[in-house]
C-alpha positions in Angstrom: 7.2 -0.4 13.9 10.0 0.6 11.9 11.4 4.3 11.3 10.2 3.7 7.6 6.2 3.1 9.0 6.7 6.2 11.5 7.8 8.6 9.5 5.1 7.8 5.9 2.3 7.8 9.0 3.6 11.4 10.2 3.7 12.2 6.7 0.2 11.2 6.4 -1.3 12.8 9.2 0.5 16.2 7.5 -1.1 15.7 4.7 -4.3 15.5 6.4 -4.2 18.4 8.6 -3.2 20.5 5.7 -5.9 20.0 3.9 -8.4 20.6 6.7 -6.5 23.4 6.9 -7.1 24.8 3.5 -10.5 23.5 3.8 -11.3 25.6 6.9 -9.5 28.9 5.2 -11.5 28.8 2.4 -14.6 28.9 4.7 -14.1 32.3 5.2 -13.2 33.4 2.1 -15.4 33.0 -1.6 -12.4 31.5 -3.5 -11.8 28.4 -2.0 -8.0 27.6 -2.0 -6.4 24.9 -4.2 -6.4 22.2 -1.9 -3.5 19.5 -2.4 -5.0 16.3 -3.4 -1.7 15.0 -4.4 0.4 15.7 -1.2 -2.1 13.3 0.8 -1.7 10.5 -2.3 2.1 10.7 -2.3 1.9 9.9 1.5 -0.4 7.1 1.3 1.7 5.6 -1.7 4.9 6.1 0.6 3.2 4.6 3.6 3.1 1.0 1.4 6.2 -1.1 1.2 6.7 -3.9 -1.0 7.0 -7.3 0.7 10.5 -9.3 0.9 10.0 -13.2 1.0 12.8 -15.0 2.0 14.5 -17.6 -0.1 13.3 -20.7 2.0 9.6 -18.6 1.6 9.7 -19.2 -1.9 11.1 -22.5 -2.1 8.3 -23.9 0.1 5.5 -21.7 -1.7 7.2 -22.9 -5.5 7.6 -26.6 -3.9 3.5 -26.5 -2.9 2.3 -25.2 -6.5 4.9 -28.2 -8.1 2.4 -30.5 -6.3 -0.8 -29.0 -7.0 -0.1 -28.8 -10.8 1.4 -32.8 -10.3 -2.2 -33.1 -9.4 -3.9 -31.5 -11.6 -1.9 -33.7 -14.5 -2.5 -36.5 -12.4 -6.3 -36.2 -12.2 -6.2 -35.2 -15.9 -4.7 -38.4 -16.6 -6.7 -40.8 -14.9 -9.9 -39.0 -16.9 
């Protein structure tokens, strides 16, 4: 696990016990307080990361869909 992972899953687990938090204040109280909705979103959205193929990754992967289509015009062909 990166530093990156760590940290968005700490962030998330914040998130989370402030809102039970707010959640069990307002229990007492007849105005419930705002509770932040948006704080645990922003750490689920940081806890995604976008995925990196490597060059030789997409070579292979553009290499494979060259042949399927060759194929596909193949089979279209002998129709």
């Amino acid at each position: 696990m990166g530093i990156d992972s760590i940290l968005a899953e700490i962030d998330a687990e914040i998130a989370r016990l402030t809102e039970a938090r707010s959640l069990l204040a307002s229990m007492g109280s007849l105005k419930p307080a705002p509770a932040k909705a948006n704080a645990s979103k922003k750490a689920a959205k940081k806890a995604t990361k976008k995925r990196v193929l490597s060059a030789d990754a997409r070579k292979r992967i553009a290499e494979a869909q060259r042949k399927r289509w060759a194929a596909q015009r193949a089979k279209a062909k002998a129709k």
